[in-house]
VMD Tcl script that draws the C-alpha trace (Angstrom):
set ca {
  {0.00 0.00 0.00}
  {1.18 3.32 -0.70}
  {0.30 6.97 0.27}
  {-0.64 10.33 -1.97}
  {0.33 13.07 0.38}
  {-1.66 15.58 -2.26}
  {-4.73 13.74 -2.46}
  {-4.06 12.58 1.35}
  {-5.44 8.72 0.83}
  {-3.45 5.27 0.30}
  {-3.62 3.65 -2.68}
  {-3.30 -0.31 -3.58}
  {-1.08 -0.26 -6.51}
  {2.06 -1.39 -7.86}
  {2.72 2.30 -9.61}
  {4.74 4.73 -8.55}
  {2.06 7.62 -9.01}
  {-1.30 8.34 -7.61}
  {-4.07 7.56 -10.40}
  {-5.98 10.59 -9.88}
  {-3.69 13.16 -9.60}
  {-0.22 11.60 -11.23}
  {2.15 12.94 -8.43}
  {4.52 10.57 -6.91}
  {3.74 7.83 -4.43}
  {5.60 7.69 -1.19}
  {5.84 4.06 0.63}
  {3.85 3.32 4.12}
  {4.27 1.67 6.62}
  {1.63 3.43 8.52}
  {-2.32 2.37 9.46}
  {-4.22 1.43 6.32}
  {-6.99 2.97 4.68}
  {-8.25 3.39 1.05}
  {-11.88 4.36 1.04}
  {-11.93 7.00 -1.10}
  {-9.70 5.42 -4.00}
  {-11.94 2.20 -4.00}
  {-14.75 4.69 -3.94}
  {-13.94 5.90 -7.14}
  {-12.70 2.41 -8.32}
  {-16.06 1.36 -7.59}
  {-17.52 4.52 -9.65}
  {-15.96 3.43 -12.73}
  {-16.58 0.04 -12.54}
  {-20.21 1.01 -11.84}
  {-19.98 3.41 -15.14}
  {-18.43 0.40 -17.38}
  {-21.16 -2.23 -16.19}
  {-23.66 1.05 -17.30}
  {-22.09 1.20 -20.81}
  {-22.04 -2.64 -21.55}
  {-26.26 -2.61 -20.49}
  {-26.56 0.37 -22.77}
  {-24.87 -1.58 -25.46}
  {-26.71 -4.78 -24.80}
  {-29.94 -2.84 -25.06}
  {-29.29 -1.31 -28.22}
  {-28.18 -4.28 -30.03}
  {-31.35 -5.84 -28.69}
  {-33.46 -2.83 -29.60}
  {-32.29 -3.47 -33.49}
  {-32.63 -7.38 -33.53}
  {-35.75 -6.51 -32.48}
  {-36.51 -4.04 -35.20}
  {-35.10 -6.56 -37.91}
  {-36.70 -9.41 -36.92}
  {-40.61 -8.00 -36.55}
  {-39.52 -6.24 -39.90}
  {-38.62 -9.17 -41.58}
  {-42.02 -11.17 -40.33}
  {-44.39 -8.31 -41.09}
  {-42.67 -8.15 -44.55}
  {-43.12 -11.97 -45.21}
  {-46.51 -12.54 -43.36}
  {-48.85 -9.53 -43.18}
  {-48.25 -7.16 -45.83}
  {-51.56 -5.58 -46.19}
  {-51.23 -4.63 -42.47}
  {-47.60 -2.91 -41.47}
  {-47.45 -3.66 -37.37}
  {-43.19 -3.42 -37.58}
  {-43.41 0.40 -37.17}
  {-45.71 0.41 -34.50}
  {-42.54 -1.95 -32.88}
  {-39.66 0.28 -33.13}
  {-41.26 3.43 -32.51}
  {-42.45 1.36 -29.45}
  {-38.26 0.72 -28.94}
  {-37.29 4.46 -29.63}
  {-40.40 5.34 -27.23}
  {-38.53 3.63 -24.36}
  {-35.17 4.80 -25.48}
  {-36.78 7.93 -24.77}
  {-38.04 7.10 -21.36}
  {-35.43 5.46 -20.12}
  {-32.47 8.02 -21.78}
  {-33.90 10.98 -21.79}
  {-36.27 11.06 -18.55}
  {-35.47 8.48 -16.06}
  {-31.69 8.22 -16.34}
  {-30.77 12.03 -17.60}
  {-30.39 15.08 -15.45}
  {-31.98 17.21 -17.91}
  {-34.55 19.95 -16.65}
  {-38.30 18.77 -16.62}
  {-39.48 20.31 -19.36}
  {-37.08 19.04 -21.83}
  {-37.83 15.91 -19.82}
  {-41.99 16.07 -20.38}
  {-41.13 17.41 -24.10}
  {-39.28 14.12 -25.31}
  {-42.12 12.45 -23.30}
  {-45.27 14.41 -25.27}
  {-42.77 13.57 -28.92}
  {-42.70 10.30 -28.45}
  {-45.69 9.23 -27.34}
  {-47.63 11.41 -29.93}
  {-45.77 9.77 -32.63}
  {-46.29 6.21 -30.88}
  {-49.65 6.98 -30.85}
  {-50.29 8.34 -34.41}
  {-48.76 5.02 -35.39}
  {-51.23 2.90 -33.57}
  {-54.42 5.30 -35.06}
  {-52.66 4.22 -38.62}
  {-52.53 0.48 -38.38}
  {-56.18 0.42 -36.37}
  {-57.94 2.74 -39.24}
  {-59.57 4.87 -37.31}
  {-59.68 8.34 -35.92}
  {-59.31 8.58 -32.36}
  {-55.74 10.68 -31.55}
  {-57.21 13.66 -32.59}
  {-60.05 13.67 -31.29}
  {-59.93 11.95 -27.82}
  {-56.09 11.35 -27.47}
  {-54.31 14.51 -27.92}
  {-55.97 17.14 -25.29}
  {-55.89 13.72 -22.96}
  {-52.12 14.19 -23.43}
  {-52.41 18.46 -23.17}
  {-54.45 18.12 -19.97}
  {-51.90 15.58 -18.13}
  {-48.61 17.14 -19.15}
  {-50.38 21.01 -18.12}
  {-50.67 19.19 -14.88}
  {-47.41 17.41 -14.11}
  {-46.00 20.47 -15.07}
  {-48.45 22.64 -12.69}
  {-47.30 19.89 -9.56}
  {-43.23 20.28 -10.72}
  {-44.02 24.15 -10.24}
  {-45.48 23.77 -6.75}
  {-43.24 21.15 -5.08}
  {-39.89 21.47 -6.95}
  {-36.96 23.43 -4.78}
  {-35.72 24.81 -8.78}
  {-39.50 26.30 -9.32}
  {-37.84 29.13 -9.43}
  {-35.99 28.54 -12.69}
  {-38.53 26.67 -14.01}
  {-41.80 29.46 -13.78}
  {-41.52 31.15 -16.61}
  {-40.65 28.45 -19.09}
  {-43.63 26.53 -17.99}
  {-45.86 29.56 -18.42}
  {-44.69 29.58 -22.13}
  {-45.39 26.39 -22.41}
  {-48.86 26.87 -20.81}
  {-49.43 29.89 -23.37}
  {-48.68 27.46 -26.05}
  {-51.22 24.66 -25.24}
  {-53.87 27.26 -24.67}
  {-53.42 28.43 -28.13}
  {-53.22 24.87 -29.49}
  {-56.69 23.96 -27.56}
  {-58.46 27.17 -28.81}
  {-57.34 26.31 -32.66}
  {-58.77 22.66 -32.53}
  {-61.71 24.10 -30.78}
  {-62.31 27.21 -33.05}
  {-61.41 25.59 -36.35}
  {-60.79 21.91 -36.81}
  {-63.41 19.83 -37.03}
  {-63.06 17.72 -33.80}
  {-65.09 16.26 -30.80}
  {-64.66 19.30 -29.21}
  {-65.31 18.77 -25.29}
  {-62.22 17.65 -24.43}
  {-60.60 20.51 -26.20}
  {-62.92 23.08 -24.09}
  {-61.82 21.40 -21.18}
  {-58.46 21.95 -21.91}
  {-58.20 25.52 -22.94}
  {-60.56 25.81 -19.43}
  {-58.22 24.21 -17.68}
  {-54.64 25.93 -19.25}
  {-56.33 29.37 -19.11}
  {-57.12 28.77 -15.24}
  {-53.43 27.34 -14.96}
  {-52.53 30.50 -16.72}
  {-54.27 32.65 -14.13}
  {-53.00 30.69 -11.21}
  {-49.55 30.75 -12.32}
  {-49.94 34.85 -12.65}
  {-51.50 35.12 -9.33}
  {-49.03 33.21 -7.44}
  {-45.74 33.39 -9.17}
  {-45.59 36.73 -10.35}
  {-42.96 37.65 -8.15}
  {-40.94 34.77 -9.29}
  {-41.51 35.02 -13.35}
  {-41.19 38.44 -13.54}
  {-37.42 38.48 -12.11}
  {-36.91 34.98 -13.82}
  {-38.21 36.83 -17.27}
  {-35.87 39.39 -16.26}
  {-33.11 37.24 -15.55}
  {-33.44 35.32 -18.41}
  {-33.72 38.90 -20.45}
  {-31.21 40.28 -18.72}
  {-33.10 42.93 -18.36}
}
mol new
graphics top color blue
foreach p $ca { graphics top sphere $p radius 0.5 }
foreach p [lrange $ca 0 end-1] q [lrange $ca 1 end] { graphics top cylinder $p $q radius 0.2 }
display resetview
C-alpha cells in the first residue's frame, strides 16, 4: 500500500504515481486505509457495467426491429405492425435516456415524453384505421402534461428557474386547444376542457408566481 500526500489517501497499486492526480507515491508503513480510492474504483466500474447494459440494449433494440420487420414483410403485408414496434423501442429509449436516467430539466424531460408518445400513438391510429388521436387522445395528453408540469411548479426546490418556461409552455397549449376548438373539425369537449383548464393554470400561475416570473423573465432577459 502506498500513500498520496496531495490527495491525502493510500492507494493499492504497484505504480509509482497516484491515479488521480499523477504525483509521486511515497511508501507506508503506517495504518491502512483506502476508502476514497476504492470509492472511485467502484464509480468506474459502476460506469463500465452502465455502458455494456446500454450496449446490450441497443443491439437488442435493433434485432428486435429486424426481426418483426422481416415477419411483417413476409406474413402480413396488407397490415404494417413493424413500425408500431420500433417506434415502441425508440419510445422507451426515450423514457429510459432521456427522462429516467438524464439530469436534464423537466421540461425538456416532459417534451421528449409528449414527442414520443404522440408519434407512438399516431402510429397505432394508422394500423387500427380509425380516428381517435385527434379527437380523444391529444388534449388527454395536453391536460396531463399542463398538470405534471403545474405539480413540478409547486413542489420542486428549482421552481424558481422553471416558472416562466412553464408559463410559455402553458401559453402554447392554450393556443393549441383554442385552434382545434375554433377551427378543426373535432369532438370538441375535451378541447374546451383543456383551454378551461390551461387558461385557469394561466391565471394561477400569474396570481401566485408573479414575483418569481417576472425576475426569472428578467433574468433570463437580462433585463
Amino acid at each position: 500500500m502506498k500513500y498520496c500526500k496531495h490527495c491525502k489517501l493510500y492507494v493499492d497499486s504497484s505504480e509509482n504515481y497516484c491515479p488521480l492526480c499523477y504525483n509521486y507515491l511515497e511508501e507506508s508503513e503506517g495504518e491502512k486505509s483506502g476508502f476514497e480510492y476504492y470509492l472511485r474504483r467502484d464509480g468506474r466500474r459502476r460506469a463500465a457495467g452502465d455502458h455494456f447494459l446500454l450496449k446490450l440494449f441497443l443491439y437488442l433494440s435493433i434485432c428486435i426491429s429486424v426481426v418483426c420487420f422481416t415477419v411483417n414483410s413476409f406474413t402480413e403485408r396488407h397490415m404494417l405492425w413493424s413500425p408500431v414496434v420500433f417506434l415502441s423501442i425508440l419510445y422507451l429509449w426515450i423514457l429510459i435516456g432521456h427522462t429516467i436516467l438524464s439530469s436534464r430539466s423537466p421540461f425538456e424531460k416532459i417534451f421528449f415524453q409528449l414527442v414520443g408518445l404522440i408519434l407512438l400513438l399516431i402510429a397505432l391510429e394508422r394500423i387500427s384505421m380509425s380516428a381517435w388521436f385527434l379527437d380523444y387522445v391529444l388534449p388527454s395528453i395536453l391536460l396531463a402534461a399542463v398538470t405534471v408540469m403545474a405539480f413540478i411548479s409547486l413542489i420542486s426546490k428549482k421552481k424558481a428557474s422553471l416558472i416562466s418556461t412553464f408559463f410559455v409552455y402553458y401559453i402554447l397549449m392554450e393556443i393549441v386547444s383554442l385552434v382545434f376548438l375554433l377551427f378543426v373539425d373535432v369532438y370538441r369537449m375535451l378541447y374546451l376542457i383543456c383551454a378551461v383548464y390551461n387558461g385557469l393554470v394561466l391565471l394561477g400561475t400569474l396570481l401566485f408566481g408573479y414575483k418569481i416570473l417576472k425576475a426569472d423573465i428578467a433574468k433570463k432577459a437580462h433585463l
